[in-house]
N, C-alpha and C positions, 0 to 999 in steps of 0.2 A: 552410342554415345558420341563417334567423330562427328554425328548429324548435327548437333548442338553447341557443337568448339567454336570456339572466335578467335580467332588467329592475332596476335600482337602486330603491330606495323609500328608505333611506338610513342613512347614514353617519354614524360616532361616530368618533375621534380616539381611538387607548386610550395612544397613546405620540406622544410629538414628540420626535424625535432631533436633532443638527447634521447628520445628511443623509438618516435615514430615516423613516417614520412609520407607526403601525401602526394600523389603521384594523378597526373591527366595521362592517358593511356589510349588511343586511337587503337582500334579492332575493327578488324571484316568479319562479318558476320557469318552464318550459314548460307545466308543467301547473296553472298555475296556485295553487299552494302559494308560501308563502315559506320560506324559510333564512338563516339568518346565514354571511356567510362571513367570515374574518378576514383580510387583505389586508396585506403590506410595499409601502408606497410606495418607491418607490428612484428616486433620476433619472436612472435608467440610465449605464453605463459603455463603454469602451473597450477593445481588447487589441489586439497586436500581434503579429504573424508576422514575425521580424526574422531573415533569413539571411545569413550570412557572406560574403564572396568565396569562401572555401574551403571552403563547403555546411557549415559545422555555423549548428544552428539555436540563438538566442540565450534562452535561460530565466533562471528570476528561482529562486532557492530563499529563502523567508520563511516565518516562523511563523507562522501559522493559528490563532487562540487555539478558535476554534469548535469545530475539529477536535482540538485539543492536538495537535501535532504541525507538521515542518515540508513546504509543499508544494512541486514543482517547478512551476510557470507558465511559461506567456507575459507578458512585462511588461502592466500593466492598470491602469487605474483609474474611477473614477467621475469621470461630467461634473460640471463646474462648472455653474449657473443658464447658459442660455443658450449656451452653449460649442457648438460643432462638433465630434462625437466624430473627426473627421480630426486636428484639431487638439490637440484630448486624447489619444490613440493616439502623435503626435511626443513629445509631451509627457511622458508614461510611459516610453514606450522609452528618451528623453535623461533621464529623472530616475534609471531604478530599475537603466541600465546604462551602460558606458562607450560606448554606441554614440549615434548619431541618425543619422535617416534624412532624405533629399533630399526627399519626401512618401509618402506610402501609397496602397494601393487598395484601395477595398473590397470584400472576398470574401464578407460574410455577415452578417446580423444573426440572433440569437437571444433569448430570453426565457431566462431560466437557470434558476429556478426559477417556472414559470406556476401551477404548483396551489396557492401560497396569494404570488407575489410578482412585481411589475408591474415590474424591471429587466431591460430592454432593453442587449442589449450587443450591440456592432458591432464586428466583428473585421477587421482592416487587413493588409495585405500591406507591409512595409515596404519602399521603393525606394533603390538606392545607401546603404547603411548605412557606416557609417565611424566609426570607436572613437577617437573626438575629443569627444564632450560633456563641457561643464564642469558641467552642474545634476547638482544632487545628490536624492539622495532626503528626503522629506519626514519630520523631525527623530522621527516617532514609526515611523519604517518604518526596519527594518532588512534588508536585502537583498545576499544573493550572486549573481552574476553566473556560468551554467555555459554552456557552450558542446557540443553536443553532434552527433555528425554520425548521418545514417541510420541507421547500423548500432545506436549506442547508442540511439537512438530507440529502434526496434523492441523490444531490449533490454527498457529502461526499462517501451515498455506491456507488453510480456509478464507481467514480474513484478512487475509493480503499483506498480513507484515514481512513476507519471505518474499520477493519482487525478483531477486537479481538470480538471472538464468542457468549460470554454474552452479551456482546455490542448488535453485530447484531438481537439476540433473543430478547431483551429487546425492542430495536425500531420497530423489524417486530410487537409488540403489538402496541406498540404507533401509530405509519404507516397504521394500520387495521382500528381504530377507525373512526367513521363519523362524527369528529369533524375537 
């Protein structure tokens, strides 16, 4: 692996956001050469695998402005400074739907995009879910709550209405199970 390291030499600031930054970064290479690479800081995020009693699986449909259009998800959000993505993961689930769950398990961490961006997202198996939360979603987030069982799953990734990559990871666990 050290065959393939690029060594930091440093780092410019070209944007500061309220939660991302986007940084120009000079590196040497393995062979000794440098490059600039351009980098999204992100403090990484949360999502949630949230199942029914009666197996449909719980998604979030919300507008996407990046994409213009709107996606189906898994509820998700980004960590707070310091936060416990376990705890963010309840937290998403109880904002963006009418469910919350007893606590979570962790099935998986990912990088979502690594070729130019450092968010780390950890994806949660929700446990005992129940369609009692009182929080609401956060006043700039507008979100519907679809409920979908196996069948429509499959459905959904066939023809391409299921697009967004945590999504897709999240149900490849669900979809595996021998239940």
């Amino acid at each position: 692996m050290s065959t393939l390291q690029e060594t930091p030499l440093a780092s410019e600031t070209l944007y500061r956001g309220s939660f991302i930054d986007i940084c120009r970064d000079r590196v040497r290479l393995p062979n000794g050469h440098e490059a600039e690479r351009v980098v999204v800081r992100h403090p990484g995020a949360a999502c949630v695998l949230a199942v029914t009693a009666d197996k449909r699986v719980v998604l979030v449909r919300q507008w996407r402005h990046a994409t213009a259009q709107s996606l189906l998800e898994v509820p998700a959000g980004k960590l707070d400074a310091g936060e416990d993505p376990a705890v963010c993961a309840l937290r998403e689930l109880a904002e963006e739907t009418p469910y919350r769950a007893e606590r979570v398990e962790k099935l998986a961490e990912f990088y979502t995009a690594p070729g130019f961006c450092d968010e780390k997202m950890h994806l949660y198996l929700a446990v005992n879910i129940s369609a009692d939360s009182t929080l609401e979603a956060d006043e700039d987030e507008f979100v519907e709550t679809v409920l979908l069982d196996r069948a429509a799953v499959r459905r959904a990734l066939d023809d391409g209405s299921i697009r967004d990559a945590k999504t897709l990871i999240a149900l490849q666990f669900w979809l595996a199970e021998t239940a």
